[in-house]
GUVEXMI-517500 format. One record per residue (C-alpha): residue in three letters; x, y, z. Coordinates in steps of 0.001 Angstrom, whole numbers, plus 500000, padded with zeros to 6 digits. Example, Ala and Ser with C-alpha at 12.3 -4.5 7.8 and 13.67 -1.06 7.14 Angstrom:
BEGIN
r  px  py  pz
ALA  512300  495500  507800
SER  513670  498940  507140
//
This chain:
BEGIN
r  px  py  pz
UNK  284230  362783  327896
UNK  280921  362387  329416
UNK  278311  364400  328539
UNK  274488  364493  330264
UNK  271365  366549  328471
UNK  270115  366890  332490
UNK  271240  369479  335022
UNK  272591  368399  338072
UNK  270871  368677  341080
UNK  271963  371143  344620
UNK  270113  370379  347982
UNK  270427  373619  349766
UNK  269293  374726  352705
UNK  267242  378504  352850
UNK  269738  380721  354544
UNK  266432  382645  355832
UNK  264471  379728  357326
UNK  266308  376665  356830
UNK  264307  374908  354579
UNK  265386  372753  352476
UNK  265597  373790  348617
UNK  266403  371594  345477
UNK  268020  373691  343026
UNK  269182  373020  339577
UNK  272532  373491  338108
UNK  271788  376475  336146
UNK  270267  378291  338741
UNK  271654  381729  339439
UNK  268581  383072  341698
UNK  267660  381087  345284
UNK  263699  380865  345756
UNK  262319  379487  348903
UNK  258799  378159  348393
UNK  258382  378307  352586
UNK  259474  381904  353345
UNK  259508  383473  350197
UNK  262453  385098  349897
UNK  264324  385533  346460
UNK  268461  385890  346459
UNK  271053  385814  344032
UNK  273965  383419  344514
UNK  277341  383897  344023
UNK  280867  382034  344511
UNK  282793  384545  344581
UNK  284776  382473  342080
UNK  284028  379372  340969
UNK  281112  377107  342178
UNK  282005  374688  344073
UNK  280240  371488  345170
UNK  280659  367857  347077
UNK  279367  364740  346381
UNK  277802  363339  350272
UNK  278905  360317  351588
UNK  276729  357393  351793
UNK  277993  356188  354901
UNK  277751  359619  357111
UNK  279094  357474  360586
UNK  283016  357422  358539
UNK  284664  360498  359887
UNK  288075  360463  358454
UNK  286963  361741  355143
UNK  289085  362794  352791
UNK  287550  365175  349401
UNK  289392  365299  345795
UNK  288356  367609  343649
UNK  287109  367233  340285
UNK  287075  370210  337341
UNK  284023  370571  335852
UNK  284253  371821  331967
UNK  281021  372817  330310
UNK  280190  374553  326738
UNK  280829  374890  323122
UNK  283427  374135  321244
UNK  284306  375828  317649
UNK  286738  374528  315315
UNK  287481  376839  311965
UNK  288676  374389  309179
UNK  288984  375285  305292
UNK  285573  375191  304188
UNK  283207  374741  307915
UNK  282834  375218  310744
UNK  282311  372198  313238
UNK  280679  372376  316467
UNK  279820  370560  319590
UNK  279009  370274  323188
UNK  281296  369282  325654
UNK  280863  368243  328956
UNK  283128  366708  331050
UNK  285203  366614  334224
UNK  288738  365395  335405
UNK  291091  365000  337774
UNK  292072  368092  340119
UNK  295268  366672  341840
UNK  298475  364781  341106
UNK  297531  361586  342794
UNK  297496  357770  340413
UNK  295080  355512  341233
UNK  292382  358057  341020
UNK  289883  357776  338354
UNK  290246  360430  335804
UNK  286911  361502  335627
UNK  283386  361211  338048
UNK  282198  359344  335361
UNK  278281  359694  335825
UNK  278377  360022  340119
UNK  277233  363944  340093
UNK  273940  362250  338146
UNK  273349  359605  340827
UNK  272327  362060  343995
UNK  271923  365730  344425
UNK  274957  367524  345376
UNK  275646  370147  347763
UNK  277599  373172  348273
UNK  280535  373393  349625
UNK  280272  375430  353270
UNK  281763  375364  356602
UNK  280329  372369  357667
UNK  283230  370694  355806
UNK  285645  372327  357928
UNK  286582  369265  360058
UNK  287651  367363  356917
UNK  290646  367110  354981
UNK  290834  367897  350830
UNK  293714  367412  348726
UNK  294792  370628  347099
UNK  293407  371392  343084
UNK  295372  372499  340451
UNK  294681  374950  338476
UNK  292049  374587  336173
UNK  294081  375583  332984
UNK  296639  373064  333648
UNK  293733  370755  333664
UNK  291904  372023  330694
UNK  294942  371006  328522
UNK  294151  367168  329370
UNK  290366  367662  328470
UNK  291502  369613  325137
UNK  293917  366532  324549
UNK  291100  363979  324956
UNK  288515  366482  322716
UNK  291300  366497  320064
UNK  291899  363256  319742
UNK  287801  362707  319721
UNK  287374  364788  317137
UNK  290544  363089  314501
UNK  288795  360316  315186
UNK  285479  361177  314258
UNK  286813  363374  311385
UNK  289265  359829  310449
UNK  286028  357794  310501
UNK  284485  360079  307836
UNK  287155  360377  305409
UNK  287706  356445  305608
UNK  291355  357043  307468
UNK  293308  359119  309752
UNK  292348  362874  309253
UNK  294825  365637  309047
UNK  292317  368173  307985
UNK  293786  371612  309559
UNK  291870  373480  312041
UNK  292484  376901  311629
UNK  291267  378306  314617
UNK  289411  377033  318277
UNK  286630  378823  320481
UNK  285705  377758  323664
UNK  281757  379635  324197
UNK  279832  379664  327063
UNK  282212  377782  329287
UNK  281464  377550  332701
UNK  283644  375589  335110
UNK  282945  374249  338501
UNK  284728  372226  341334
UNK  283196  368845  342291
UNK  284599  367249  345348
UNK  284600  363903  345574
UNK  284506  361743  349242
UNK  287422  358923  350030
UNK  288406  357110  353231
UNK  291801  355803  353844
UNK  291614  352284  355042
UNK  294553  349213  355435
UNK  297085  351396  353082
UNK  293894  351993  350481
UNK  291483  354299  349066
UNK  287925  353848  349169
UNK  285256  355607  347644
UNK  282462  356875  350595
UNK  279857  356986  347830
UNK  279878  353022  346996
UNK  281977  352186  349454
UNK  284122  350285  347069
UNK  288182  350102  346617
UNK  289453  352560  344485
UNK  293562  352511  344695
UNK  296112  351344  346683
UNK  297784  354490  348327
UNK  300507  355648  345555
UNK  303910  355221  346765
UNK  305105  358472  346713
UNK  302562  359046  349586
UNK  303311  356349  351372
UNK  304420  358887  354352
UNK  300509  360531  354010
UNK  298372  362427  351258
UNK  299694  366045  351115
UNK  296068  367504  353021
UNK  295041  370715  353925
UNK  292151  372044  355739
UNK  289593  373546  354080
UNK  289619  376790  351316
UNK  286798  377505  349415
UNK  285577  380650  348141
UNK  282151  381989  350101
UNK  279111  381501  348617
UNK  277423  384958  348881
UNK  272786  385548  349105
UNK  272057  388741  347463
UNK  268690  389955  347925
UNK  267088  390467  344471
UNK  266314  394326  345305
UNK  267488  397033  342596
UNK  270186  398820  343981
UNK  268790  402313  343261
UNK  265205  402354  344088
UNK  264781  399204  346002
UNK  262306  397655  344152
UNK  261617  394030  342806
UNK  264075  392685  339969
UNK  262405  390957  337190
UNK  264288  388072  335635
UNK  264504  384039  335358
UNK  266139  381844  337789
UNK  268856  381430  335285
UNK  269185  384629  334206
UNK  272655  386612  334663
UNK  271037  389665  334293
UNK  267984  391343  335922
UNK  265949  394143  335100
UNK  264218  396807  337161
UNK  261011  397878  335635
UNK  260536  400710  338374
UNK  263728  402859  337178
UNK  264575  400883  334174
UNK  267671  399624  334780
UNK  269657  396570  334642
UNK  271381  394812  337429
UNK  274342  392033  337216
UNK  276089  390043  339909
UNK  279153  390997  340943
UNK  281316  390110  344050
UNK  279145  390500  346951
UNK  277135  393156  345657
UNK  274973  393927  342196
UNK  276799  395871  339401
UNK  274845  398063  337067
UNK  274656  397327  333407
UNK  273930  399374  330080
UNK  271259  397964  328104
UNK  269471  399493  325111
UNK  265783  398466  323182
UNK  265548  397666  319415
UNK  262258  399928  318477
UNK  259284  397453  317153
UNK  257091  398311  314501
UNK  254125  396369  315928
UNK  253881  395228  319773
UNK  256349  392175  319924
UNK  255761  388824  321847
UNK  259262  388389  323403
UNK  262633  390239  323502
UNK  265725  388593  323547
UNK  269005  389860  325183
UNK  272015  389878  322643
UNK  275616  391657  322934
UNK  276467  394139  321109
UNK  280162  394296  320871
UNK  282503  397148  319157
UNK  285802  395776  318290
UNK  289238  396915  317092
UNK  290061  394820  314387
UNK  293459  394267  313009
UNK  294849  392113  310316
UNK  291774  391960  307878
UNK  290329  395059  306411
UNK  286437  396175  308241
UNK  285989  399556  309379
UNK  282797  400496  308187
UNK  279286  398494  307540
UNK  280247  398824  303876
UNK  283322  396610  304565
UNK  281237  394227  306204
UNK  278983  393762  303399
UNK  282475  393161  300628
UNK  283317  390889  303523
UNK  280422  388733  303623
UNK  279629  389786  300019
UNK  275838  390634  300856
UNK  273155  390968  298759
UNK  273278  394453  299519
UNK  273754  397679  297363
UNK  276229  399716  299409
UNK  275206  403203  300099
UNK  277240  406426  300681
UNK  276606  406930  304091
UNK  277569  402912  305093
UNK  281347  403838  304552
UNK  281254  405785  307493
UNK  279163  403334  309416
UNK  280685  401926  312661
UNK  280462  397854  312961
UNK  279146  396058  316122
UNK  279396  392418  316789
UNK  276473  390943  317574
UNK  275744  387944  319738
UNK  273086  385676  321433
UNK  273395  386445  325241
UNK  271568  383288  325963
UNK  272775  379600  325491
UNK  271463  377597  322356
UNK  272634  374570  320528
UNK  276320  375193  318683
UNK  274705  375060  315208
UNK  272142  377941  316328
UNK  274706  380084  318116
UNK  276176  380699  314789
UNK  273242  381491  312820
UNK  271967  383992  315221
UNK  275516  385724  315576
UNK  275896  385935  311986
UNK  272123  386893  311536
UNK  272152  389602  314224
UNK  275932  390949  312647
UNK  274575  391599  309459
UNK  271450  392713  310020
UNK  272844  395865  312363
UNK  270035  397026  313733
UNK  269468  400306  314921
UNK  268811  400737  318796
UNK  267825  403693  321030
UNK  269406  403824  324585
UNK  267535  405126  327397
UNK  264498  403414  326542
UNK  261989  401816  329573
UNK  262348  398168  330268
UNK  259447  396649  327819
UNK  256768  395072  329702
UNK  256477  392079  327242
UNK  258013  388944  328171
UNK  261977  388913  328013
UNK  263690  385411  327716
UNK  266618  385090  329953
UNK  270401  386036  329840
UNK  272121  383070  330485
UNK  275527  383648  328197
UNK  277702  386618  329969
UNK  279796  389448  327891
UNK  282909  387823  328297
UNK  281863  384361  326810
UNK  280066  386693  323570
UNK  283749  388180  323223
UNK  285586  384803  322428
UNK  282997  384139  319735
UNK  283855  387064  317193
UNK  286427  385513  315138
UNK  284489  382417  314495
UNK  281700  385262  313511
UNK  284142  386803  311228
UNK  285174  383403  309836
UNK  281403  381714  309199
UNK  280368  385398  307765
UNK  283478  385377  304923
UNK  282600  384933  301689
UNK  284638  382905  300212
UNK  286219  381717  303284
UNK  289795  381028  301450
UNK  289991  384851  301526
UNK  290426  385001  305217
UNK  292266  381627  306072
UNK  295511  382926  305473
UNK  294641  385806  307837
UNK  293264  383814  310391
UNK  295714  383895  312822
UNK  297036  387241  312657
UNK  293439  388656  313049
UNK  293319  390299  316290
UNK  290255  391824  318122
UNK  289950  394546  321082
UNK  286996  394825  322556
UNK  285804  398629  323083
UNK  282682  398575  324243
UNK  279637  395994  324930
UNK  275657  396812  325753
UNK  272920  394469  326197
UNK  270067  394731  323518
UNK  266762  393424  323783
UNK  265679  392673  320163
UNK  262117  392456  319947
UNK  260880  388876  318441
UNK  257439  387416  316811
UNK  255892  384276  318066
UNK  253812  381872  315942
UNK  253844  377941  316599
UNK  256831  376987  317003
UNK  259251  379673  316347
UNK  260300  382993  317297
UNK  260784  385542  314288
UNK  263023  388438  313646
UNK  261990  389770  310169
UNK  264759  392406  309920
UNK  267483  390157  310858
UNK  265882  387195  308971
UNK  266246  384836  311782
UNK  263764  382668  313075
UNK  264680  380101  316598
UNK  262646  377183  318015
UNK  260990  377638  320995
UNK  261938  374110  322036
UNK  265188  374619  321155
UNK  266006  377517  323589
UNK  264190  375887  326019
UNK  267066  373427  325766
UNK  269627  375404  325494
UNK  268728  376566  328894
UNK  269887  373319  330151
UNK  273470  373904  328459
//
């Protein structure tokens, strides 16, 4: 597993005026400092990207891809949760000899996206990422017995009760070879890498090039054609002409519902979080009264909370593991009230970064940090099931003094240098 705090870097050229841009990895939104213009990217699918040769006179290249895994990983056990990053990439293609992983190449020299200039080349065809995933979930598991066997003096064979994956993004990394004299050579260091394996000893199994097609979107509301505000990493962007929010989607921009927590006093931020209604089936929580036996709250339950609906909340931006919890579970049993149709607030609003889909996978390890005590719902664990119903974007209005942002009602407070991180993530 190898993980890097730094994003990678994408040389890119403006599809305006040709100039060339340096982008990060976390960059959803193309700015050209020469010509101005602003566009969304999108892959269609995945991203996809190749490492250049340093020798640009070979011409019988050959690219193997690479998965790219990044994000959180949650494991449930009897009494905690653990958490971690992980970062790593392997193998795309049934071929020995081949390193397992890029190791710490991608980090060496910017990368670039894959386009048609590539077409004269050859690639060996990727498998699919799940089947790879299962070798990166092997190594993970066998990371974390050890670490967990180092702790408890031995071999652990503590039980993990249930596994999230949050905020998981994966990418394709191609990676430049040569055949020469019956061998393969890397065309980044130029040094031998394999023999060529014997069961392609009558050729590599090659095809031409198929990658998805990375799509510019100009960063113009779809309705009244006006400016979108948001960050380069941002997933979602706001218009502050017709209040509404815009996501990307295909080729085109997709609208989104979003709703405004009301502020007492004029806030210094908002941040985006999901909020998620769920069918739940297999523990008992149909009303906010439920929730509060559930996470047995200091709260005196009133009348009107049996009938209460429960949302799932959750951070639609990217933070450490440790503070992804405590804001989920924060946010969930606060439930805040929030009024829909609202104007985009003109105070600053931190990105989102963290999409609906990724929030979903993290409500049973909300469920399972907010039960009180948790040998209550161990048993249920893996007959809980949740269907989601319905998700909006909130913006949750937020306090700033030194070095933290406040939410009194949901008695959660989050470094400011610790989202800045987690922007990297």
């Amino acid at each position: 597993m190898v993980r890097s705090s730094d994003n990678w870097k994408i040389e890119q050229q403006c599809p305006q005026c040709g100039a060339p841009v340096l982008l990060e990895e976390t960059d959803r939104l193309f700015t050209c400092s020469f010509c101005r213009v602003r566009l969304f990217i999108s892959p269609g699918d995945v991203f996809r990207y190749y490492i250049p040769p340093q020798d640009r006179s070979v011409k019988d290249v050959v690219f193997v891809p690479y998965w790219r895994f990044k994000g959180m990983t949650f494991l449930c056990r009897a009494d905690r949760t653990e958490q971690r990053i992980v970062d790593a990439t392997a193998l795309a293609v049934d071929c020995k000899g081949l390193p397992h992983s890029l190791g710490v190449r991608p980090q060496a020299a910017p990368l670039r996206f894959v386009s048609r200039e590539l077409e004269p080349h050859l690639f060996l065809p990727h498998r699919p990422f799940d089947s790879v995933f299962s070798w990166i979930e092997k190594r993970l598991l066998s990371v974390e017995t050890g670490i967990a066997g180092r702790k408890a003096g031995g071999l652990s064979s503590e039980k993990v009760y249930h596994r999230a994956y949050i905020g998981e993004t994966s990418s394709l990394i191609y990676l430049p070879v040569f055949i020469e004299d019956g061998s393969l050579y890397d065309a980044v260091t130029g040094r031998r890498m394999a023999s060529m394996p014997g069961e392609y000893s009558e050729g590599l199994p090659l095809q031409r090039l198929q990658a998805g097609r990375l799509s510019f979107i100009p960063t113009l509301c779809p309705r009244c054609g006006w400016d979108l505000h948001g960050g380069k990493d941002s997933l979602v962007h706001l218009c502050r002409n017709c209040d509404t929010a815009w996501k990307v989607s295909g080729d085109g921009l997709e609208g989104l519902d979003f709703a405004v927590v009301p502020a007492a006093d004029a806030p210094s931020a908002y941040l985006p979080f999901w909020r998620m209604k769920a069918g739940i089936s297999g523990v008992r929580l149909r009303s906010y009264a439920d929730l509060i036996r559930f996470a047995n709250l200091p709260k005196a339950i009133q009348r009107e909370w049996e009938e209460q609906e429960i949302h799932f909340w959750s951070p639609a931006f990217k933070v450490r593991p440790q503070l992804f919890q405590k804001s989920a579970r924060a946010a969930t049993n606060a439930q805040l009230p929030v009024e829909s149709g609202q104007r985009v607030p003109k105070a600053e609003i931190f990105p989102a970064t963290l999409p609906s889909e990724e929030a979903l996978q993290g409500l049973k390890v909300t469920l399972f940090n907010m039960a009180v005590p948790k040998k209550n719902i161990l048993p249920l664990i893996g007959g809980i099931t949740i269907t989601p119903e319905d998700i909006r974007l909130v913006l949750v209005p937020f306090q700033r003094n030194t070095h933290e942002f406040v939410q009194e009602d949901m008695h959660l407070s989050l470094n400011i240098n610790a989202l800045k991180f987690g922007r990297n993530l």
